[in-house]
N, C-alpha and C positions, 0 to 999 in steps of 0.2 A: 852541332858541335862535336859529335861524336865521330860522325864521320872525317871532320879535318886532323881529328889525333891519330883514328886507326888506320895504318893501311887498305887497300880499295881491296886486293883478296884474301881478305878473313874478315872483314866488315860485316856481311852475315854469319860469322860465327858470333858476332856480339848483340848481331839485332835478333836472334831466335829465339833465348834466352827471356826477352824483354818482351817482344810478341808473345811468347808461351804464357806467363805471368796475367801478362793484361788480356788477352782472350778468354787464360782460365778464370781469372777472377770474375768477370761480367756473366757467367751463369751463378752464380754463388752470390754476387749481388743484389740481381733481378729479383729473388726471389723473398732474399731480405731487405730489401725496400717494401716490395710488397705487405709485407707480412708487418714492417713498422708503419707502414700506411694504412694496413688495414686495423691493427690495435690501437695504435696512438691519433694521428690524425697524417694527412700528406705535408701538413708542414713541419709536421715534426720527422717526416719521412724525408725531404729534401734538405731541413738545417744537415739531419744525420748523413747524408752522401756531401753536403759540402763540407762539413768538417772533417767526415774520413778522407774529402781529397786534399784540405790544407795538411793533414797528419801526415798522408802519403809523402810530403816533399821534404817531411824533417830528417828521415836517413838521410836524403842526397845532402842536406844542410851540416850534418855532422860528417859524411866523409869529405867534403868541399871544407871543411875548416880546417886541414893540417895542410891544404892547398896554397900558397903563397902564390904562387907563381905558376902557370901553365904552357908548360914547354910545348912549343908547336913548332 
Protein backbone atom coordinates (compact mmCIF):
# COMPACT_ATOMS: atom_id res chain seq x y z
CA UNK A 1 0.00 0.00 0.00
CA UNK A 2 2.67 2.08 0.72
CA UNK A 3 4.44 1.80 -2.13
CA UNK A 4 1.28 2.81 -4.62
CA UNK A 5 1.12 6.28 -2.60
CA UNK A 6 4.99 7.22 -2.59
CA UNK A 7 6.88 7.78 -5.63
CA UNK A 8 9.37 4.75 -6.70
CA UNK A 9 12.70 7.20 -5.91
CA UNK A 10 12.34 8.09 -2.26
CA UNK A 11 10.33 4.93 -1.55
CA UNK A 12 13.38 3.86 0.46
CA UNK A 13 13.48 6.84 2.25
CA UNK A 14 10.18 5.71 3.85
CA UNK A 15 11.10 2.00 4.11
CA UNK A 16 14.57 2.63 6.32
CA UNK A 17 12.90 4.26 8.98
CA UNK A 18 10.48 1.23 9.45
CA UNK A 19 13.21 -1.44 8.94
CA UNK A 20 15.36 0.47 11.48
CA UNK A 21 12.40 0.20 14.21
CA UNK A 22 11.52 -3.56 13.54
CA UNK A 23 15.08 -4.85 13.48
CA UNK A 24 15.96 -2.60 16.44
CA UNK A 25 13.16 -3.89 18.38
CA UNK A 26 13.62 -7.90 18.02
CA UNK A 27 17.03 -7.66 20.10
CA UNK A 28 15.15 -5.83 22.97
CA UNK A 29 12.37 -8.29 22.65
CA UNK A 30 14.25 -11.74 22.66
CA UNK A 31 15.49 -11.19 25.59
CA UNK A 32 12.17 -9.96 27.29
CA UNK A 33 10.25 -12.77 26.28
CA UNK A 34 12.80 -14.76 27.63
CA UNK A 35 13.09 -13.45 30.84
CA UNK A 36 8.77 -13.51 31.10
CA UNK A 37 9.12 -17.16 29.98
CA UNK A 38 11.44 -17.84 32.39
CA UNK A 39 9.56 -15.99 35.56
CA UNK A 40 6.04 -16.52 34.73
CA UNK A 41 5.49 -19.45 32.48
CA UNK A 42 5.85 -19.66 28.17
CA UNK A 43 2.25 -19.01 28.06
CA UNK A 44 2.21 -16.19 29.79
CA UNK A 45 5.35 -15.42 27.61
CA UNK A 46 3.44 -15.69 24.20
CA UNK A 47 -0.23 -14.20 25.46
CA UNK A 48 2.52 -11.12 26.18
CA UNK A 49 4.18 -11.00 22.44
CA UNK A 50 0.59 -11.47 21.03
CA UNK A 51 -1.06 -8.68 22.77
CA UNK A 52 2.09 -6.36 22.29
CA UNK A 53 1.58 -7.09 18.51
CA UNK A 54 -2.40 -6.41 18.67
CA UNK A 55 -1.18 -2.90 20.68
CA UNK A 56 1.42 -2.33 17.86
CA UNK A 57 -1.43 -1.67 15.18
CA UNK A 58 -3.57 0.97 17.48
CA UNK A 59 -1.22 4.06 16.29
CA UNK A 60 -1.75 3.15 12.65
CA UNK A 61 -5.67 2.82 13.83
CA UNK A 62 -5.65 6.32 15.28
CA UNK A 63 -3.67 8.08 12.31
CA UNK A 64 -5.98 6.08 9.70
CA UNK A 65 -9.15 7.63 11.45
CA UNK A 66 -9.01 11.40 10.18
CA UNK A 67 -8.44 9.33 6.77
CA UNK A 68 -11.64 9.47 4.82
CA UNK A 69 -10.68 8.95 1.79
CA UNK A 70 -7.09 7.87 0.13
CA UNK A 71 -5.89 9.73 -2.68
CA UNK A 72 -4.06 7.51 -5.00
Amino acid sequence: MIASVVVGGVLWLLAVPFRFLAWGAMPLGAPAGGLVGQCASVRAALWTGAVGELLAVVPLFVVMRGCRTLDI
